[in-house]
C-alpha positions in Angstrom: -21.3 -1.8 62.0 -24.7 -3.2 61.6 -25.2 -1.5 58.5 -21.9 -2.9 57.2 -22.6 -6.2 57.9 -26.3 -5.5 56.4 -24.7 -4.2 53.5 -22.1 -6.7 52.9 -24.7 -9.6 53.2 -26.7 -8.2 50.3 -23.2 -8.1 47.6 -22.3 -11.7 48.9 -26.7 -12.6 48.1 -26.1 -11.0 44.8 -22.6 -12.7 43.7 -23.7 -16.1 45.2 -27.3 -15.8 43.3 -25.3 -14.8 39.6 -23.4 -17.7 39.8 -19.2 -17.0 38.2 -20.1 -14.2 37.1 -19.1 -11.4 39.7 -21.5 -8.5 39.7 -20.0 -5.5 37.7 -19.8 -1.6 39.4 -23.2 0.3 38.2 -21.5 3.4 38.3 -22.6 4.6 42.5 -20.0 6.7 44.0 -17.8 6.4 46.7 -17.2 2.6 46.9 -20.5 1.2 48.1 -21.0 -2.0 47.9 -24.4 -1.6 46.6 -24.3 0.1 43.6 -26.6 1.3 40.6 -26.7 2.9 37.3 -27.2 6.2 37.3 -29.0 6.5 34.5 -32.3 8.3 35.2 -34.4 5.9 32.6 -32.5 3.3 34.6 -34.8 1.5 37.6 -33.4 0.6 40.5 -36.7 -0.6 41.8 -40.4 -1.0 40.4 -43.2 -2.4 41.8 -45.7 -2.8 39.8 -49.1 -5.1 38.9 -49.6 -6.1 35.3 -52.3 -8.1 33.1 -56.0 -8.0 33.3 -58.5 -8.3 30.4 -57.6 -7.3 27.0 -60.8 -5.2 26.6 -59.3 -3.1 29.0 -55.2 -3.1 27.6 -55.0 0.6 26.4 -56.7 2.3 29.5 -54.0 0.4 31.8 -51.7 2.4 30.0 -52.7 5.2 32.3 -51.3 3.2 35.2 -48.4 4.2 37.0 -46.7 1.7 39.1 -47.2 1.8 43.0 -43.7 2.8 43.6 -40.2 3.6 41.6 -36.9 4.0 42.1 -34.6 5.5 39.1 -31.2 5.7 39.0 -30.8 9.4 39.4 -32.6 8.6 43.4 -35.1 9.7 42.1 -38.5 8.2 44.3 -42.3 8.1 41.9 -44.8 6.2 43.7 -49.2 6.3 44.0 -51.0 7.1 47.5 -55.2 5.9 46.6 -57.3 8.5 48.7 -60.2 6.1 47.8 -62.9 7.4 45.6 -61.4 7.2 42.2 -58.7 9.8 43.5 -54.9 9.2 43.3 -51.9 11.2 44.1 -48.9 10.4 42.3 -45.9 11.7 44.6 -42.6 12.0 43.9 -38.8 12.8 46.2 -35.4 13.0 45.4 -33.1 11.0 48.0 -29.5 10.3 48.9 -28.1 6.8 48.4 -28.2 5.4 52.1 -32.0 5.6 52.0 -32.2 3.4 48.6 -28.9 1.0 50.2 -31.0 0.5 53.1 -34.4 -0.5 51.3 -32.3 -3.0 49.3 -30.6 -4.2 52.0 -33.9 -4.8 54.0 -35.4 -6.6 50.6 -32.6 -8.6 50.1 -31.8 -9.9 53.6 -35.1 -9.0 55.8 -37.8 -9.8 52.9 -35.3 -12.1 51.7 -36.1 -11.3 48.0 -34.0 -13.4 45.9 -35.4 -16.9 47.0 -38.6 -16.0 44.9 -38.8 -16.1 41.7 -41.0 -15.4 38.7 -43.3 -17.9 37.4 -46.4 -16.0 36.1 -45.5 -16.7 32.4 -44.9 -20.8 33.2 -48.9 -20.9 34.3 -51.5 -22.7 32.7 -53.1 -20.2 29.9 -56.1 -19.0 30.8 -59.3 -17.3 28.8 -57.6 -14.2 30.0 -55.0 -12.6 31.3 -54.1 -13.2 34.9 -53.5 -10.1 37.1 -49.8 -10.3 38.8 -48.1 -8.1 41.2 -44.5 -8.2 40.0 -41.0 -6.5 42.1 -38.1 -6.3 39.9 -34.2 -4.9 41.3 -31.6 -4.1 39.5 -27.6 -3.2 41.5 -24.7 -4.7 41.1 -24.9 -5.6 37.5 -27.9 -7.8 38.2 -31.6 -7.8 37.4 -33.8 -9.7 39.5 -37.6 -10.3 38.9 -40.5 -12.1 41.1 -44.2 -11.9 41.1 -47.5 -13.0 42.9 -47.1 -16.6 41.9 -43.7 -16.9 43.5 -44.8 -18.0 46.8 -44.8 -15.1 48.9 -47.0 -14.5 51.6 -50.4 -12.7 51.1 -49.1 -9.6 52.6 -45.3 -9.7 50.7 -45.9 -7.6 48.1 -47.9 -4.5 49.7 -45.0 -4.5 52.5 -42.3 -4.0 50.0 -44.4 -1.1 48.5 -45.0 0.3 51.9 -41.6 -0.1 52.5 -40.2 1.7 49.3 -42.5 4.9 50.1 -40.6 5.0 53.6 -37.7 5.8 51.3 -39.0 9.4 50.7 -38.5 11.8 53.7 -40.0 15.1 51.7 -42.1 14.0 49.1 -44.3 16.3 46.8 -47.0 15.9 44.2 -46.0 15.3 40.8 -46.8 18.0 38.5 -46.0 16.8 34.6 -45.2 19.5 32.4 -45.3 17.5 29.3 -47.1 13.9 28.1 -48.4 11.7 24.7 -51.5 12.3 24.8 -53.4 8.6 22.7 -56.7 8.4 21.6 -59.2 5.8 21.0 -62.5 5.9 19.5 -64.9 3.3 21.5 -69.3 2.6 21.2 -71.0 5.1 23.4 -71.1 3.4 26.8 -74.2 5.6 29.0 -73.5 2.9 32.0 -69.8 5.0 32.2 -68.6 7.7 33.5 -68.6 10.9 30.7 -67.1 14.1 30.5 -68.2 16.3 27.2 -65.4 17.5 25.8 -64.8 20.5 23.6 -62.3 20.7 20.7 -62.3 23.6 19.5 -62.7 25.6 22.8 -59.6 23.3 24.3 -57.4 23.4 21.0 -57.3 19.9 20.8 -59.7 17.5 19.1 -59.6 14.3 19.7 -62.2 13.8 16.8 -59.6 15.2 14.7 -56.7 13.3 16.1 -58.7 10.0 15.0 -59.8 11.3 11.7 -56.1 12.2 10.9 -54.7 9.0 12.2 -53.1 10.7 14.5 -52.1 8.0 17.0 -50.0 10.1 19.7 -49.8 14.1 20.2 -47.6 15.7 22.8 -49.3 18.0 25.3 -48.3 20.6 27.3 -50.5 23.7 29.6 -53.6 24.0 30.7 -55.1 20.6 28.7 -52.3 18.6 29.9 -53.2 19.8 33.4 -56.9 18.9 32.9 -56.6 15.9 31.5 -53.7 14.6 34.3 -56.4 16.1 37.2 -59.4 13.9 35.3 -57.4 10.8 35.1 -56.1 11.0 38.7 -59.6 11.3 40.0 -61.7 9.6 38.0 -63.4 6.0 37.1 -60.4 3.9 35.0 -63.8 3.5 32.9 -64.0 7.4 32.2 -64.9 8.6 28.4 -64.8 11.1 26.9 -67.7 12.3 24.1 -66.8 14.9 21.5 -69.4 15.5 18.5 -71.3 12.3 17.8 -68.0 10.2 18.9 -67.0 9.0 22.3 -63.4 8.5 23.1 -61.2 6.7 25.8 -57.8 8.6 26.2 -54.2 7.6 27.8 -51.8 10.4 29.1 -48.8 8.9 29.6 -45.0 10.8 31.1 -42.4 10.1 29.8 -40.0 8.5 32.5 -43.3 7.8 34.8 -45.5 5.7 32.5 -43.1 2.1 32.0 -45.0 2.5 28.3 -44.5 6.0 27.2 -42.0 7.1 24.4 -39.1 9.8 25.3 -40.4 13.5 25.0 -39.5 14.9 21.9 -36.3 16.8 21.0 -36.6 20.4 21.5 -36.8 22.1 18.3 
């Protein structure tokens, strides 16, 4: 009964917060009053941080954010081990577990009273960093962020509380990504790893020379690459011939940035 009333409370947050509009079925089955698209490219939930320094834009493309939910139930969230080293984790739950989490966000954490106002502050000479939670059930997209008011521990409970979610999770293993490059000035002050293009099949001095802005990747150098990223300085390059490169590996589906995999030939 608790869970009904719980449950009811967040539909009658949702219709009061869309104004005449009544929120429309996302597609959930069996009559729950929360309810989401089940698309898997749809988000049900994302927590995320954004911004930073421009210098630094196409690294941050190797960010995941710190937790996910799709609309297929499917959970992707980030555990730091400290030391560089990141696990990316992923579980596929039943609907009670995501109901639950929104109902707790939306009554408990009392989500919908804050909004977003990071892009109504004063410009600054760069980019602010801003934790942001979006939702999206019922027909309804909801986004706040760090200059909303919320208390200084608000956003790292709703992450902790979206890993609860997962009851089995396991590491995520990509079996396909876009591989970018970018050619940068030797930097000795960062961390290096010499790497080898014609031993690895892939050059990424030939990817630049051949304007070559995005490759897709699969095997063994996918698997290197990933295992680099995950455990190494954001600041990591990569030095091939007389060049030095900075690289992005992003999954399709995981990465908020990365195109859809390409069509099976």
């Amino acid at each position: 009964m608790i869970r009904v009333l719980a449950l009811l409370g967040v539909v009658l947050m949702l219709t009061g917060c869309a104004g005449d509009a009544a929120p429309q079925a996302g597609g959930s089955p069996g009559g729950s009053v929360i309810q989401w698209e089940r698309d898997p490219d749809h988000i049900v939930f994302r927590a995320q941080v954004v911004g930073g320094d421009e210098e630094d834009a196409f690294r941050r493309r190797n960010e995941i954010p710190l937790c996910t939910v799709f609309g297929d139930n499917r959970v992707v969230w980030t555990n730091e081990l400290g030391g560089w080293e990141t696990q990316v984790l992923i579980d596929q739950v039943d609907d009670i577990a995501i109901q639950d989490f929104i109902s707790i966000l939306t009554i408990a954490r009392e989500f919908f009273n804050y909004e977003a106002r990071a892009d109504v502050q004063v410009p600054g000479e760069s980019e602010p960093v801003v934790e942001t939670l979006t939702i999206s059930v019922n027909g309804r997209t909801h986004t706040s962020d760090s200059f909303s008011g919320w208390d200084n521990d608000y956003f790292l409970e709703v992450v902790d509380d979206c890993k609860k979610i997962s009851g089995s999770p396991a590491l995520f293993e990509p079996q396909g990504a876009w591989l970018s490059v970018n050619e940068v000035p030797y930097n000795p002050t960062a961390p290096l790893v010499n790497w080898e293009g014609e031993a690895a099949g892939l050059s990424f001095l030939a990817m630049v020379e051949n304007d070559e802005t995005q490759r897709w990747i699969t095997g063994d150098n996918l698997k290197v690459l990933w295992e680099l990223i995950r455990t190494s300085s954001p600041r990591l390059l990569f030095t091939e011939g007389p060049a030095t490169f900075e690289i992005v590996v992003e999954v399709p589906g995981i990465h908020p940035t990365a195109p859809p995999a390409p069509e099976a030939s």
